[in-house]
C-alpha positions as CSV (number, residue, x, y, z in Angstrom):
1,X,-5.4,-23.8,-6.2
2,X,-5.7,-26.6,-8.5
3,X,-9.1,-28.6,-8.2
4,X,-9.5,-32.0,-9.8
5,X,-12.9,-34.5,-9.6
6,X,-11.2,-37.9,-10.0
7,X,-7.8,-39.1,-9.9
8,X,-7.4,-39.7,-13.2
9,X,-7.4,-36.2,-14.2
10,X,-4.5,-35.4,-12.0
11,X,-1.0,-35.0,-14.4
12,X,1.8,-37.1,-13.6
13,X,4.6,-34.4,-11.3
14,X,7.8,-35.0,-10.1
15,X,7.0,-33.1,-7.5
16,X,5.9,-34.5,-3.8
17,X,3.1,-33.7,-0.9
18,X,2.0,-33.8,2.1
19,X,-1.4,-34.8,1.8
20,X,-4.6,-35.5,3.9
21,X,-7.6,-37.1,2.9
22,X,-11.4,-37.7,4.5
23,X,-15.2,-36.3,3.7
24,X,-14.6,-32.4,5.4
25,X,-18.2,-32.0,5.7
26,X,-18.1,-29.0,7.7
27,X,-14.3,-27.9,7.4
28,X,-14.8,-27.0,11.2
29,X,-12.2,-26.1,13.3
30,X,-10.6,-29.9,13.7
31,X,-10.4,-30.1,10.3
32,X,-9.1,-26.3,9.9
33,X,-6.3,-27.6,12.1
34,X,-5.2,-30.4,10.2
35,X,-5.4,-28.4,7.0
36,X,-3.1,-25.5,8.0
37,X,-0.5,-28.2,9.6
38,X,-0.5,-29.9,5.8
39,X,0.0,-26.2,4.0
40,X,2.8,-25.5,7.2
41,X,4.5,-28.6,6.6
42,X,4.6,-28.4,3.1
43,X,5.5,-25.0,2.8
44,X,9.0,-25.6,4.8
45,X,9.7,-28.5,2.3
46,X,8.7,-27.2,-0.2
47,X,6.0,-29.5,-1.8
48,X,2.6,-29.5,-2.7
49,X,-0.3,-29.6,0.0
50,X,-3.0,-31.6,-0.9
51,X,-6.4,-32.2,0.2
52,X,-7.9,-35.4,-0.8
53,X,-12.1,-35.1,0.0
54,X,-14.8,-37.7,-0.7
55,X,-18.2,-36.8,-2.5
56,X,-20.5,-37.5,-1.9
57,X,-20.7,-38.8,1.5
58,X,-19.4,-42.4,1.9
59,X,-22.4,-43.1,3.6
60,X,-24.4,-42.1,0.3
61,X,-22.7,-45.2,-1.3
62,X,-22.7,-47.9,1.8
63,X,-25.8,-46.8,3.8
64,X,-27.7,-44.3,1.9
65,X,-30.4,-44.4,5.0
66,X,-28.1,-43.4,7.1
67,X,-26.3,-40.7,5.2
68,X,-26.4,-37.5,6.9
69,X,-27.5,-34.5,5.4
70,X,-25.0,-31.9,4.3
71,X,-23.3,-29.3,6.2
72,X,-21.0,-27.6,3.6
73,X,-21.4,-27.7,-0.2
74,X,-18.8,-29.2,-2.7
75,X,-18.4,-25.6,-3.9
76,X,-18.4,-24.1,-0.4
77,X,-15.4,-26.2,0.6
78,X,-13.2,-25.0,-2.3
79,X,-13.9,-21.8,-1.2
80,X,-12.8,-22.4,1.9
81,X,-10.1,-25.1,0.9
82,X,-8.2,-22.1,-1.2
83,X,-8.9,-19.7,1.4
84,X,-6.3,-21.8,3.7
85,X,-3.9,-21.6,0.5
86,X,-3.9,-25.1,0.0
87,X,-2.2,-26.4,-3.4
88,X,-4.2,-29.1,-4.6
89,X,-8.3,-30.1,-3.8
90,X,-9.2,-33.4,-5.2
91,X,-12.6,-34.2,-4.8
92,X,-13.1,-37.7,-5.9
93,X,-16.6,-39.4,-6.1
94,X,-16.5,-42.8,-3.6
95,X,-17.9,-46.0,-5.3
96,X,-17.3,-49.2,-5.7
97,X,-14.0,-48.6,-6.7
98,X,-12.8,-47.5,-3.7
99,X,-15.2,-48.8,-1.3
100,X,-13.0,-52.3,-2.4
101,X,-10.1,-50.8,-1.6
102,X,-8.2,-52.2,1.4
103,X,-5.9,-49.8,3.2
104,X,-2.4,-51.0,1.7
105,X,-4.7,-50.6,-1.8
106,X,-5.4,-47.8,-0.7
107,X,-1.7,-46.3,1.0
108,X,-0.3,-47.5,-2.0
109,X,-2.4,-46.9,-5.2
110,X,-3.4,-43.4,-4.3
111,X,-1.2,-41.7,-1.7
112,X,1.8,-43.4,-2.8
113,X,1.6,-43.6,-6.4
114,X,-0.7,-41.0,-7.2
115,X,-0.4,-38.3,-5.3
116,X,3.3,-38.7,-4.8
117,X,2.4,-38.5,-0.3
118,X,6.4,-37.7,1.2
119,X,3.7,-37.3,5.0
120,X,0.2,-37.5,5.6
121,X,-1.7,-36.0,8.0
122,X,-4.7,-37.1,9.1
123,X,-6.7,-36.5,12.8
124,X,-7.2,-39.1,15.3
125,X,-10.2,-40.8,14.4
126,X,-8.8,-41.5,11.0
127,X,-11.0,-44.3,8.7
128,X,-10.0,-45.9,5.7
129,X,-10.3,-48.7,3.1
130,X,-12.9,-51.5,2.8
131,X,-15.0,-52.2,5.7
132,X,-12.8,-48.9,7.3
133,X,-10.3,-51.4,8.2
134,X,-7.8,-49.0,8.1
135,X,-7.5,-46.5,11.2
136,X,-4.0,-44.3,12.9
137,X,-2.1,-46.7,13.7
138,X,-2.2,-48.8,10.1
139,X,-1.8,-45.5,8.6
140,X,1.9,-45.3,10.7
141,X,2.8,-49.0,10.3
142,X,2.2,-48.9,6.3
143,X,4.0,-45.5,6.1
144,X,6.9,-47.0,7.6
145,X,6.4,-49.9,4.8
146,X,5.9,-46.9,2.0
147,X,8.2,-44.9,3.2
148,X,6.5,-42.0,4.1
149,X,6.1,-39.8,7.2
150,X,2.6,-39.9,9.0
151,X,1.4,-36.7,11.5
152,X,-1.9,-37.7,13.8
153,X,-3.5,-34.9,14.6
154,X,-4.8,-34.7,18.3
155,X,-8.6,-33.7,18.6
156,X,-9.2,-29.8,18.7
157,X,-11.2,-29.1,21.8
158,X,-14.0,-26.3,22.3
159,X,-15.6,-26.5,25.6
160,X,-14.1,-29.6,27.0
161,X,-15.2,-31.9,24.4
162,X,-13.7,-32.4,20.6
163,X,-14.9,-30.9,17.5
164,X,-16.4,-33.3,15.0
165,X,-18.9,-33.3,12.4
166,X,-21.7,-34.6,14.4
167,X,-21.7,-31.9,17.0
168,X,-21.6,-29.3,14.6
169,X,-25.3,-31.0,12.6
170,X,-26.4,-31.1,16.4
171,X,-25.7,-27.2,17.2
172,X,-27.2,-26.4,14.0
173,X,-30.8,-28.1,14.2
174,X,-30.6,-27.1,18.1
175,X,-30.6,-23.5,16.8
176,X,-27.4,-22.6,18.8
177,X,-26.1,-20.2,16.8
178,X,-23.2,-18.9,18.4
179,X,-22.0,-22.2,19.4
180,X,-21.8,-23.6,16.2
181,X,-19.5,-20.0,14.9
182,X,-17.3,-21.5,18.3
183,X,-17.3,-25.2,16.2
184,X,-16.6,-23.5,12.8
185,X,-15.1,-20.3,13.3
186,X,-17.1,-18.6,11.5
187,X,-21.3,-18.6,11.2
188,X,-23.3,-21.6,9.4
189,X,-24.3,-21.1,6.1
190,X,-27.1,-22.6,3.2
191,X,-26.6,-22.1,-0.3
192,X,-29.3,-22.1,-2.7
193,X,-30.6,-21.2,-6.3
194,X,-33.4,-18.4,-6.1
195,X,-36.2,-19.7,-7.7
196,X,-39.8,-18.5,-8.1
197,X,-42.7,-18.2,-5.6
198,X,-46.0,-16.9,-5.1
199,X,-45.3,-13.5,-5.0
200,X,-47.1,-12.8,-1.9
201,X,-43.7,-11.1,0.1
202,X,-44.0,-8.7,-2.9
203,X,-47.6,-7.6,-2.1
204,X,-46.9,-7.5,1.7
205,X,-44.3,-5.0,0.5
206,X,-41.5,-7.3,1.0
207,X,-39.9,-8.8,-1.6
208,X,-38.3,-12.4,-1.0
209,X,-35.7,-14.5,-2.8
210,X,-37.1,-18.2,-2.8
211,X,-34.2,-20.5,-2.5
212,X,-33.9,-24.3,-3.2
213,X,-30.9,-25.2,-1.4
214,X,-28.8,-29.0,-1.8
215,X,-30.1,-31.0,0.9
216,X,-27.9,-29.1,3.5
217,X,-28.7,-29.1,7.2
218,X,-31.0,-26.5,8.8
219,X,-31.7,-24.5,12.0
220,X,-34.8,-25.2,13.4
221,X,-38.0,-23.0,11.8
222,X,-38.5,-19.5,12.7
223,X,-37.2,-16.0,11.8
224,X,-33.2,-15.2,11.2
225,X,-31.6,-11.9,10.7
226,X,-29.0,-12.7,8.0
227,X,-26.4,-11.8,5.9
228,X,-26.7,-13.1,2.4
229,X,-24.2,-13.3,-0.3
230,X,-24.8,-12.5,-4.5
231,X,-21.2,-12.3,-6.6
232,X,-19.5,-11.7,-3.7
233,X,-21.7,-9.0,-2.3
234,X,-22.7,-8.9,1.5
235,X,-26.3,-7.9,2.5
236,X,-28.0,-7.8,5.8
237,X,-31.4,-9.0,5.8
238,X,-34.2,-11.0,7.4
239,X,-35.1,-14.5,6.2
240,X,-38.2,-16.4,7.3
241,X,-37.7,-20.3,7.1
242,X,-40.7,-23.1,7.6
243,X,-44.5,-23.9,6.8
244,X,-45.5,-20.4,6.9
245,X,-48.8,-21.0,8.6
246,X,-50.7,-17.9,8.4
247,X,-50.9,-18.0,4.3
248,X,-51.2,-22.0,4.1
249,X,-49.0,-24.0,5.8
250,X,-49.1,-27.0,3.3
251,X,-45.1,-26.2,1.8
252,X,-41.9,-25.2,3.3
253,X,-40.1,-22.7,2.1
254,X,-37.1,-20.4,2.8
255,X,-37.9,-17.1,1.7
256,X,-35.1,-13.8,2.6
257,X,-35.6,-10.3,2.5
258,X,-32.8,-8.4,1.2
259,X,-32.1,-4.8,3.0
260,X,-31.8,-2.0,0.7
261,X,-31.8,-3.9,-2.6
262,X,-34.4,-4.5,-5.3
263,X,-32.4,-6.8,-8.2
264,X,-33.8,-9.5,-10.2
265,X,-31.7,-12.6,-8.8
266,X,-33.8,-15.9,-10.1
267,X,-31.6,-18.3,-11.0
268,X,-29.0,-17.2,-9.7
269,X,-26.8,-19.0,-6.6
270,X,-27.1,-17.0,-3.0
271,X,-25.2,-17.9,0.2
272,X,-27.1,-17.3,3.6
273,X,-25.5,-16.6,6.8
274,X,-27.5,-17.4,9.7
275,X,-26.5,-14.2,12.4
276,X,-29.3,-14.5,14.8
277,X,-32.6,-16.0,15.5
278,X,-35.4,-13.3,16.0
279,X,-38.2,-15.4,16.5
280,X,-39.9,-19.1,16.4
281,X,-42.4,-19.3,13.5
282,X,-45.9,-18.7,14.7
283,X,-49.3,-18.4,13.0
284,X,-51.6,-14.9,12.6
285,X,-54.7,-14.2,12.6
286,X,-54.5,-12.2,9.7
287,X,-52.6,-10.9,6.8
288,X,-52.5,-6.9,8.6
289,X,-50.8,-8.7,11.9
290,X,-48.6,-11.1,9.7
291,X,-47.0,-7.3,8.0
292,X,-47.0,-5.2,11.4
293,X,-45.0,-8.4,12.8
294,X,-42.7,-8.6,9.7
295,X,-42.2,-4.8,10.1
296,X,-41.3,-5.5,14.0
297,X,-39.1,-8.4,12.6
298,X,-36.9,-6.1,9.9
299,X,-36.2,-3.5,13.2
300,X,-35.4,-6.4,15.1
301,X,-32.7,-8.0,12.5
302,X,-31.2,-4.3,12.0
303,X,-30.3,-3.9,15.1
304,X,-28.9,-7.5,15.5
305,X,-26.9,-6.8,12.2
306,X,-25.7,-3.7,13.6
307,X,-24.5,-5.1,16.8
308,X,-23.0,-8.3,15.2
309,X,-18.9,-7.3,15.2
């Protein structure tokens, strides 16, 4: 896949795409759909697929108050972008520039001449150009004008209602696991830099990665059996994630236990899969029930890792 970070470091081709563009926070399964209808489509023509994404959020540019924190890294999305063999990720910082942009400006400057669009395909609730003046049914009229075929995707539907980003954040800080794997076809992840703590998991006799993660989303506090990624190794584990009360309570942390492994990992990045909940956080009298509960906890997230299919 090739990956570019503005448009002017894309080459001049002869050859044409079927492109999409939006912000994909989440890449759930509405955007998954749209996605595999560009590589489909472009695949029987034979062009490129393309996948233009905005970063950061629009709303980090015109509303920063109201920008939403993160469900999916930059990084994660290209892993997930080239998973669904598209062509061509652009991920293209929104500023001024194009906040400026009407939608012909827009159709015409970037699709058209840039990235050389033969079809777009975008889902229903499609928003572009200054003021977001642009919607579906501009999108067909200046197509027809551009000459270019345009696909509107209908929404995908889980449990009656359709899949968008804002449900997703809502599942995740409800704690609803399982409903947000139903939302993003696979289970929510955080991904973080491990950096130092206190050391205090160590002299409980369990060792914890401390990671800083980007602003991203989070379940609510509490206990999680997980599975954790390092250079594309899978672990189980157990990862506690709040104030932890019983040793101060002043700073949040997010703190994992790695299952059969004992590697120095600071600095390095680690991806967290949230499997299950074990428990809410709660506060112990002392540091001899804090370790018998963690030791209940670790039996608890085995057997949820073990069951987990």
């Amino acid at each position: 896949m090739q990956i570019y970070y503005n448009l002017e470091d894309i080459p001049v081709t002869d050859r044409d795409s079927v492109v999409t563009f939006g912000v994909f926070d989440g890449l759930h399964l509405g955007h998954q759909a749209v996605i595999h209808q560009v590589v489909r489509d472009a695949t029987a023509e034979d062009l490129s697929s393309t996948v233009l994404a905005f970063h950061p959020h629009p709303m980090a540019f015109l509303a920063p108050e109201r920008c939403p924190p993160i469900l999916t890294p930059r990084r994660k999305r290209l892993e997930l972008l080239e998973r669904l063999s598209v062509d061509m990720s652009i991920f293209v910082r929104f500023d001024s520039y194009l906040a400026e942009m009407s939608p012909c400006t827009f159709v015409r400057e970037v699709l058209v001449r840039k990235l050389r669009a033969r079809q777009v395909i975008v889902g229903y609730e499609c928003q572009f150009g200054k003021n977001r003046a642009g919607n579906a049914e501009v999108l067909r009229t200046l197509g027809a004008q551009f000459k270019f075929d345009v696909t509107i995707m209908p929404p995908t539907i889980v449990d009656e209602e359709p899949v968008h980003s804002t449900r997703v954040r809502k599942a995740v800080v409800e704690g609803e696991l399982d409903f947000v794997i139903k939302l993003l076809g696979r289970p929510y992840s955080i991904i973080g830099r491990v950096v130092r703590g206190d050391g205090l998991g160590r002299q409980l006799g369990f060792p914890t990665a401390n990671i800083n993660d980007e602003n991203q989303i989070h379940p609510p506090n509490g206990v999680y059996a997980i599975r954790a990624k390092l250079e594309n190794r899978l672990y189980g584990g157990i990862l506690n994630m709040g104030m932890r009360p019983t040793v101060d309570g002043l700073n949040y942390q997010i703190e994992a236990h790695l299952f059969n492994f004992n590697e120095d990992v600071y600095g390095r990045e680690i991806e967290i899969f949230f499997i299950k909940k074990v428990r809410d956080e709660q506060k112990f009298p002392d540091m001899d029930r804090l370790v018998n509960q963690i030791n209940h906890d670790v039996e608890i997230a085995r057997s949820m890792l073990d069951a987990e299919t």
